[in-house]
Each structure stands twice: as C-alpha cells, then as structure tokens.
C-alpha positions as CSV (number, residue, x, y, z in Angstrom):
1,X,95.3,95.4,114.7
2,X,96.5,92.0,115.9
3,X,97.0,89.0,113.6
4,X,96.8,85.2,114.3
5,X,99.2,83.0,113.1
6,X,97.7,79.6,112.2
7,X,100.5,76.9,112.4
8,X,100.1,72.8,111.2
9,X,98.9,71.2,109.0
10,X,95.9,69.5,110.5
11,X,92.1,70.1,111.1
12,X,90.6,73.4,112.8
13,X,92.5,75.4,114.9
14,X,96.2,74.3,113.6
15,X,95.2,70.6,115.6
16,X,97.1,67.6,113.8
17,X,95.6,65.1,111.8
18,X,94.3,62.1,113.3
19,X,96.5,59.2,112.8
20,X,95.7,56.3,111.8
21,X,95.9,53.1,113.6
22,X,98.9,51.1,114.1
23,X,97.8,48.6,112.9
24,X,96.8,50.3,109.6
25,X,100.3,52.1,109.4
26,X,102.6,52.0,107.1
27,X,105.7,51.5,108.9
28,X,108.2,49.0,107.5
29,X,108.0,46.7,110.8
30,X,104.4,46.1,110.8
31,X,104.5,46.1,106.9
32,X,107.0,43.5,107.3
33,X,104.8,41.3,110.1
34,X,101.8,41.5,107.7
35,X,103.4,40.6,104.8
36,X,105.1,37.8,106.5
37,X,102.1,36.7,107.9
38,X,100.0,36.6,104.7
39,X,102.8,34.8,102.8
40,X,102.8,31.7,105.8
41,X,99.6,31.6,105.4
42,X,99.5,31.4,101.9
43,X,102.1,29.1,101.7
44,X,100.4,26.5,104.0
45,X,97.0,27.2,102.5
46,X,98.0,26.8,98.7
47,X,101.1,27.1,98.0
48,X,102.0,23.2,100.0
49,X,98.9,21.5,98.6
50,X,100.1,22.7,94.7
51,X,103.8,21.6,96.2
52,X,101.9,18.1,97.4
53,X,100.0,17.2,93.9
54,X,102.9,18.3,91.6
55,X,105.3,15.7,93.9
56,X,102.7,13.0,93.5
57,X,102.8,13.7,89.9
58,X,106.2,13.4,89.5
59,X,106.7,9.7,91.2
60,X,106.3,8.3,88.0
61,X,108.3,10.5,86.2
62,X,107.9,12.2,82.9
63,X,107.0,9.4,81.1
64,X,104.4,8.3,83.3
65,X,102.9,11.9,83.4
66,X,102.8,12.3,79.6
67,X,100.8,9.0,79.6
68,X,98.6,9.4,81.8
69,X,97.5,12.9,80.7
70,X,97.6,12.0,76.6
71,X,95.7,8.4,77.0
72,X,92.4,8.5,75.1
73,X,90.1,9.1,78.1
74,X,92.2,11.9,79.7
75,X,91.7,13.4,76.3
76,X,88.3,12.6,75.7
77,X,87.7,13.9,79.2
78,X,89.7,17.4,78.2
79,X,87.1,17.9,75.8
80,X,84.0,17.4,77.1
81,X,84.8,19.8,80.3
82,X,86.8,22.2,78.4
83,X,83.9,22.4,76.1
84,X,80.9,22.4,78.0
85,X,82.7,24.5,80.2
86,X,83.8,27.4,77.9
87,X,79.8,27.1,76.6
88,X,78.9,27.5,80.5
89,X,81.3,30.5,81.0
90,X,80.2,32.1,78.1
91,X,76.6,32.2,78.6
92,X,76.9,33.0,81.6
93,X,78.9,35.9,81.2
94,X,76.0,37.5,79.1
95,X,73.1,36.4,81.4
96,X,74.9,37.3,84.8
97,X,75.9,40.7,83.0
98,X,71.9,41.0,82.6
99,X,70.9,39.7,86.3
100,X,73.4,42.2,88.1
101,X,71.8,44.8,85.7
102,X,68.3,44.0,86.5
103,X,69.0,43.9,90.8
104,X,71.2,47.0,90.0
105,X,69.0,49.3,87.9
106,X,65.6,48.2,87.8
107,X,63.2,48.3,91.3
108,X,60.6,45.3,91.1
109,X,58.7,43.1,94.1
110,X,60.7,40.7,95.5
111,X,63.9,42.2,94.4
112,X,65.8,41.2,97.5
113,X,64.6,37.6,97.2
114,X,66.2,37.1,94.3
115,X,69.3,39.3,95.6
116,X,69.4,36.4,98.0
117,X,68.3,33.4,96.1
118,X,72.0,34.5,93.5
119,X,73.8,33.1,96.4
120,X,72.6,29.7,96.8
121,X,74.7,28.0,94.9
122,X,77.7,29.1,97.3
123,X,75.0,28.0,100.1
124,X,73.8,24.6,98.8
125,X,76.6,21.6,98.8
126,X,77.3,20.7,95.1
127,X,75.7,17.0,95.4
128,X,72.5,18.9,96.7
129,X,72.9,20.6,93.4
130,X,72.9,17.5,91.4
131,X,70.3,15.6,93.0
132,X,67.9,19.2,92.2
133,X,69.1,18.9,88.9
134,X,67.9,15.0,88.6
135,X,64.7,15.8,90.8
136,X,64.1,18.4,87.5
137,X,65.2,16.7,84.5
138,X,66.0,12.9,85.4
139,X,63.9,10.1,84.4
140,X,60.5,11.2,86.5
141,X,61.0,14.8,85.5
142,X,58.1,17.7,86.3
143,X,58.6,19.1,83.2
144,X,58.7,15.8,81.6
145,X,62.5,17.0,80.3
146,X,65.0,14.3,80.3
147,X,68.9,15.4,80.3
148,X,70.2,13.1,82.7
149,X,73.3,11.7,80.9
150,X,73.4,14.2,78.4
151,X,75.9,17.6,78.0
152,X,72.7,19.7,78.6
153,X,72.4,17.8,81.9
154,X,75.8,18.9,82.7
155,X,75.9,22.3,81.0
156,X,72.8,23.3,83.1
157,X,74.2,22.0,86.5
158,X,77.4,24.0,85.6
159,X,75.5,26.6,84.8
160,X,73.6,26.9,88.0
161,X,77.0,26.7,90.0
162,X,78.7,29.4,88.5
163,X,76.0,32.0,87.7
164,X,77.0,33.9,91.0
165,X,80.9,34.5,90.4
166,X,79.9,36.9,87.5
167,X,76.8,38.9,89.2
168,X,78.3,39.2,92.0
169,X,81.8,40.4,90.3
170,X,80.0,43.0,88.2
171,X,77.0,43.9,90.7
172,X,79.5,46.1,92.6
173,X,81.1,47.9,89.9
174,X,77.5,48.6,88.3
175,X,76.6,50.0,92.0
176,X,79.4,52.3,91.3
177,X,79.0,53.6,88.0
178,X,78.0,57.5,87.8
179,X,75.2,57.4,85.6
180,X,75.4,61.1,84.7
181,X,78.0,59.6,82.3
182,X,75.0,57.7,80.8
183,X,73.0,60.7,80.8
184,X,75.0,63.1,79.5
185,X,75.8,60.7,76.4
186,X,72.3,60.6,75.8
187,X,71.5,64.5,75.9
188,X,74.2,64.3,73.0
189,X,72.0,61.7,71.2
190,X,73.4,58.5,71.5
191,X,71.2,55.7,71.5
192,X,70.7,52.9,74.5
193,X,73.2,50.2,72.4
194,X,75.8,52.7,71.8
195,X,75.4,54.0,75.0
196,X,75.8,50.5,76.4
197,X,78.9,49.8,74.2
198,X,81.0,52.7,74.6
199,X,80.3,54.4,78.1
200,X,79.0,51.4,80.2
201,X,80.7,47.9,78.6
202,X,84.2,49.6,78.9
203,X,83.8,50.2,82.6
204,X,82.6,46.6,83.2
205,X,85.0,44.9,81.3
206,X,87.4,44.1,84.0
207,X,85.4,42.8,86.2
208,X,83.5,40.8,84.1
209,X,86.7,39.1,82.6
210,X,87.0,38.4,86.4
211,X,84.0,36.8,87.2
212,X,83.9,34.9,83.7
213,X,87.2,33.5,84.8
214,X,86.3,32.4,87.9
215,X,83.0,30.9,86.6
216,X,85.5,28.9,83.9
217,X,87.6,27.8,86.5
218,X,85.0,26.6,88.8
219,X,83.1,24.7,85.6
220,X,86.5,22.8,84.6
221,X,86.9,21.3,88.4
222,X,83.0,20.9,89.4
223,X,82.0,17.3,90.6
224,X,78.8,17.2,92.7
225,X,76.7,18.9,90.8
226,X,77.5,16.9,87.5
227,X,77.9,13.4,89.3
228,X,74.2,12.2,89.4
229,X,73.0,14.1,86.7
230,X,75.9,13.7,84.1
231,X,76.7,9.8,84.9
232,X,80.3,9.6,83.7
233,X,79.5,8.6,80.2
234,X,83.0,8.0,78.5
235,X,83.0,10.9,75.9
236,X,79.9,12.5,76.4
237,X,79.4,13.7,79.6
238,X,82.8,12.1,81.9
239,X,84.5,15.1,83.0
240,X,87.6,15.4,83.7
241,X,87.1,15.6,87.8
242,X,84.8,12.4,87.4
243,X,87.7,10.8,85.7
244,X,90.3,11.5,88.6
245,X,87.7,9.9,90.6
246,X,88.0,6.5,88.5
247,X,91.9,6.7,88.5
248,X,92.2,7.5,92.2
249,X,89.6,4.0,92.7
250,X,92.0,2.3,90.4
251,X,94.8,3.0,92.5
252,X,96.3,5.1,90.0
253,X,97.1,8.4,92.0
254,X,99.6,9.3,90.0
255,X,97.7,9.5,87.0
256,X,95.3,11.3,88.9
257,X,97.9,13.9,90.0
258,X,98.7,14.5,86.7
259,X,95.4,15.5,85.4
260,X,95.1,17.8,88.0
261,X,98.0,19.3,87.3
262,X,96.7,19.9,83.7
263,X,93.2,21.4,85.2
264,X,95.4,23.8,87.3
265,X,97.5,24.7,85.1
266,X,94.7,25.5,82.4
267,X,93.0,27.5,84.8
268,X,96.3,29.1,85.9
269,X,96.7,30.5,82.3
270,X,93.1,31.6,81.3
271,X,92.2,33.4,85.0
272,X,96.0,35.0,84.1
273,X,94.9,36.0,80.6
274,X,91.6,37.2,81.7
275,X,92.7,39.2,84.7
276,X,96.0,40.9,82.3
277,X,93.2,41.9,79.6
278,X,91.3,43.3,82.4
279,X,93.5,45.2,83.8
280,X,94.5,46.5,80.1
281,X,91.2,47.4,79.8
282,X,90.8,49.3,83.0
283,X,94.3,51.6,82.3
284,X,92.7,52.4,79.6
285,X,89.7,53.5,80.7
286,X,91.2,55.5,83.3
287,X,93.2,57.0,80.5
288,X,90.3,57.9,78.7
289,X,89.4,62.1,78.9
C-alpha cells in the first residue's frame, strides 16, 4: 500500500494560494505609498481650505471673532438654522428609515423609479431646488399653498435635500440584514413593534445616526434651495449661510470666516457624537449572543 503525502497549505493538490495583487498587499512600502498618497490628498482637499477660513478668521483677532459671531443677527441666524435644521434631521430620520424599508422589503410597480427619483436631490443643483419649491408653494402656487418666506418654506426645501443621506445610509444595511433573525423572533411570539425594536432598530442604529448626521450637517450649510423660497427674512427664515452671504457683500469677510468656523465646528462635534454613539451601538450588537 502506498501513501500520498499532501504538502501546503493552498487549494487542491497541495497548489498555493493565489496571491493577491500588489497593489492590494499589505506590505509596509506600498502601505506606506497609499497612506501617503491619501493623506496629500486630503490635505489639499480639506485639510488647506479649513487651514484658509480659520486664517481669514483670525485677521481680526479674537475680539473681532467673538463679535462677529455673538452680534444679534449671527445669533438670530444660529437659531433659526439650528432649529429648523435639527426639526429637518429629525423627521427625516424617521421617514427615510420608512422609504429604505419600503424599496427594501416591500415589491410594488414602479419600485425602481422611485429607487431612482431618491437620488435627485444629489442630481438637481440646489437653486433648481428652490425655484421647484417656489414653482409649488410661492405666491401662484398649484396647490394654492403659500410658504414662501416662512420656516415651512425652508424646512420643506431642507427637507427635500437631505432625504437621501439617510435612505441611502440605511438602504444597504437593511439589504443586509438576515431576516431569519426576524423570523425566528416571531416563531417565539414576539410581536411586529417588538420585533422592530429589539432585533431590527439595534442593527440600524449606526447607520442611521450616520445618515441623520449627515442630513444635519447638510441642513445647517444649505443655500440654494432656501434662497428663493426662504427670502432672508431677519429672524425668521435668514439662515445662517444666507447671512455669510450679506457679510461677504458688505466686505466683511472676516465676519464671514467666523461664522463658518462656528457651522464647522458644530457639525464637527454632532457628526463626531453621532458616529461615537454609533459605533457604541454597533460593539454592542456584535456583542450580543
């Protein structure tokens, strides 16, 4: 009787693994080219712009800054996007949780129309968005619904710009999902809200902190689509990017640096928050037998 000695640790017939790509390696000089070329070009992408506005700030020193970001209409501006915006995020975090369900789970005609028609608001340019939003509820409206110069103007053009970043953050993790999880928590009698609650809201979490961050973020600096439809009305509908506009025509672009700086740095601090809960939540489901 003869014996065959199988040596390797590859496929079939002792033969080696494929390898992978240099490219796609993981030795330390082309880890080190990659990495070097990410961080050039993320320096010259983002990293010198944020370098350019906080310099521009800065000219007029800390005096100067503090004034221009604590006079009444920089406040009065805070509040009105920060709380149309946080209004914005919020609903939209419960109704783009429902669209990605519906173009997820449910089959219906036309389905991949509307699968499309999610993205135009990263199609359309945001001044196209504000004149739709007059054609619809300005002064000669179809509907014969008049928000032009009004929050609900502004909320709804907000609205309509930021609906995608949260289906389209959650569509894929929904795509994912195993739904024998679902299943076999129903066998065991658990009800469609529990089962919602405890097996499918857990696994979303993350990324719908993500794409409710983004959609914040993208509310509290949005311009074109509120410009026509919101009007700049000091205190009720002047956003804070419409009043950068009105420094930077006055000349004042120091001012208008510092606002900016504000709007980043908010944004900074709640996409950091956001993404730092999510990822809490997702070690934990992981965790979870």
């Amino acid at each position: 009787m003869t014996s065959t000695l199988i040596t390797g640790t590859g496929g079939e017939g002792g033969s080696p693994p494929p390898s992978r790509p240099a490219f796609l390696g993981t030795r330390h000089g082309s880890t080190t080219l990659r990495v070097g070329a990410a961080t050039l070009w993320l320096s010259v992408i983002v990293l010198l712009p944020l370098a350019a506005i906080v310099w521009q700030s800065a000219k007029g020193g800390w005096a100067a800054f503090w004034a221009a970001v604590t006079s009444h209409s920089a406040l009065e501006s805070f509040r009105v996007t920060l709380t149309i915006s946080i209004g914005v995020t919020l609903i939209n975090a419960v109704f783009g949780l429902l669209v990605a369900w519906v173009l997820t789970r449910d089959d219906f005609p036309g389905k991949r129309l509307v699968d499309a028609v999610i993205d135009l608001p990263f199609a359309l340019p945001t001044i196209v968005a504000s004149l739709v939003m007059l054609a619809l509820y300005g002064p000669n409206s179809p509907i014969d619904l008049h928000l032009q110069h009004t929050r609900w103007g502004v909320g709804i053009a907000l609205l309509f710009v930021t609906l995608p970043f949260v289906v389209r953050s959650v569509q894929p993790v929904l795509l994912e999902l195993d739904q024998e999880v679902e299943q076999a928590a129903a066998s065991l009698g658990a009800n469609n809200p529990t089962i919602f609650t405890h097996v499918v809201l857990p696994a979303l979490l993350p990324s719908l902190l993500s794409g409710a961050g983004l959609a914040f973020s993208r509310a509290i600096g949005e311009f074109g689509s509120v410009v026509l439809i919101g009007g700049a009305v000091p205190g009720e509908t002047e956003v804070s990017s419409q009043w950068i506009r009105t420094l930077i025509e006055n000349d004042d672009r120091t001012g208008a640096a510092a606002i900016s700086i504000v709007l980043l740095l908010i944004s900074f601090v709640v996409l950091f928050i956001l993404r730092a809960v999510g990822s809490r939540a997702a070690r934990r489901e992981e965790l979870a037998p």
